[in-house]
C-alpha positions, 0 to 999 in steps of 0.5 A: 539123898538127902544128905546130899541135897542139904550139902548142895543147899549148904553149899549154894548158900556158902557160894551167895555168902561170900561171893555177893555182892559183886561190888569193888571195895569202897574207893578211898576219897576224902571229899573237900567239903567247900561251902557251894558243895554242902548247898548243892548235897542238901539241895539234892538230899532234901528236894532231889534225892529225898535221901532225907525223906526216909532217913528221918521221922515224918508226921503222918498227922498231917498231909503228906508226912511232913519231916518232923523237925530235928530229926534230919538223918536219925534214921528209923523208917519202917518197910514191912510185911504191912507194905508188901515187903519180904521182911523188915527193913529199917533205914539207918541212922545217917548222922555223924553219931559214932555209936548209932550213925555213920560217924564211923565210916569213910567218905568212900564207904558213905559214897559207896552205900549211896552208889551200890547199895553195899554198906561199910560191912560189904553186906548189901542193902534192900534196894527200897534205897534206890541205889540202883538210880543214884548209880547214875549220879554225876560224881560231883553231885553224889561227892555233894550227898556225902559232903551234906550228910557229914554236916548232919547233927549227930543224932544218938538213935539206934535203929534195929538190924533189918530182918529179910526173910528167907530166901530174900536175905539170899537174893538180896546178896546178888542185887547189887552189881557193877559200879557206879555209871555216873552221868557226865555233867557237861550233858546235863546242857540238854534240858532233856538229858537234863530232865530225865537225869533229874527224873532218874535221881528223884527216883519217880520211877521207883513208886509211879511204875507198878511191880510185880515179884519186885520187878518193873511191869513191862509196858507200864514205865510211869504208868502208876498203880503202885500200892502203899498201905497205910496202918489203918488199912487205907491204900494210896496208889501213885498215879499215872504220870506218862502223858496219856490225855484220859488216864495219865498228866497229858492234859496238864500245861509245863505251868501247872506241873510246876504249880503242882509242886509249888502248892506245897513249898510253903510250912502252911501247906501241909501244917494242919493235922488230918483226920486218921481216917482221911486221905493221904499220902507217902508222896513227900510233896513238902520236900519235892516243893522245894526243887528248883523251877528250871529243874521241874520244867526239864522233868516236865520236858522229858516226860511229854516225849515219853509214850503215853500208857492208858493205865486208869488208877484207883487213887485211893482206898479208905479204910474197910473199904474194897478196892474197885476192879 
């Protein structure tokens, strides 16, 4: 019996191996990287898509974690057991180092990664990565991200392997399906098709709508709650961004979103070093400051037609301290 029931195990375990992910190969492109391309790939790496954010180092001495500069792309970002994750997970290195960075791998196989989160080897990648949401970029606009990280100095860093635990490493295998299902970009006219293309790439719905078992509550889309621990213990909790008047940005006028972000477009913003100990958060608001105000005011559109979900959040908790119910 139980010979038999470790032959199935093994067998299940063959099956998830060499049947997932479900992805096509990567396409075979060589993206023209005009001058007006690369500008529009760093706009959106840096202040869209944040792919920046997490593939280079961030001081945490200081509010927000601001990018440490000459790190663009090096890789090494951390998601652990500390934050809640089933293993640990590293974002890699994305510069054009041949040795430790993507120097090796072609353009359809970078677009491909961004896309469907598989990576060069066909192996799949933690969905912290929000692939799922770049699946819908316009084409033009993921071919940009590639033709902007191809221009990234090349970085010689070596980032470890991830490490998810068992039966992640499994499930993981099934996450990634289909294709990508880009937008086409003659409907991005409509400010609000526009703003909630925007919301869906910047991927706000990946921290400011609680989960459970890795899945989206029901009944919460922006609704916030999502914890990130600090390695000090404290907690920071991403807040409700429906437009619910009492518990969420309903009260807020188009003037002071925008104004919300642009407090921290310029260096000094987020210069000063805190203390270890005081409020902070993972929320990259240096890079978001430098979206583009027409961008913000179409998020800012869209998410006013959204329902509104009475969702009071404990922003932040100190270190020691417990959490109020």
């Amino acid at each position: 019996m139980v010979v038999a029931l470790l032959v199935v195990v093994a067998a299940g375990v063959v099956y998830l191996r060499y049947t997932f992910p479900k992805v096509d190969a990567a396409p075979v492109i060589s993206i023209e990287k005009t001058p007006a391309l690369v500008e529009r790939g760093e706009y959106l790496a840096h202040h869209v898509a944040v792919c920046i954010d997490c593939h280079s180092t961030r001081d945490f001495s200081r509010f927000s974690g601001p990018i440490v500069e000459g790190t663009f792309g090096k890789g090494g970002d951390v998601f652990d057991h500390s934050m809640g994750f089933p293993g640990t997970f590293y974002a890699r290195n994305i510069t054009s180092d041949k040795e430790t960075g993507i120097g090796n791998w072609t353009d359809g196989e970078v677009y491909r990664a961004i896309t469907t989160g598989v990576s060069q080897n066909g192996d799949p990648l933690f969905p912290v990565m929000p692939y799922k949401a770049y699946a819908n970029m316009t084409t033009n606009d993921a071919y940009a991200i590639v033709s902007y990280i191809r221009t990234l100095n090349p970085i010689e860093h070596k980032v470890p392997k991830s490490e998810p635990d068992f039966p992640m490493n499994l499930i993981m295998r099934t996450i990634p399906s289909g294709n990508p299902t880009p937008t086409d970009e003659r409907t991005l006219d409509d400010e609000m098709v526009k703003g909630k293309y925007l919301l869906t790439i910047a991927a706000c719905t990946e921290c400011h709508t609680p989960q459970e078992k890795g899945q989206p509550i029901e009944g919460k889309f922006l609704a916030g709650g999502f914890e990130f621990k600090f390695p000090n213990g404290a907690v920071v909790r991403s807040v409700n961004i429906t437009p619910d008047k009492e518990t969420g940005i309903g009260n807020w006028t188009e003037d002071a979103f925008v104004q919300r972000f642009k407090n921290y477009e310029a260096p000094e913003a987020t210069a000063k070093q805190i203390d270890p100990d005081a409020f902070n958060t993972i929320m990259p608001w240096a890079m978001y400051a430098g979206m583009k105000e027409e961008d913000l005011r179409a998020i800012y559109k869209y998410m006013m037609t959204l329902e509104p979900i009475s969702n009071k959040v404990e922003r932040y908790t100190p270190p020691g301290a417990v959490a109020q119910k």
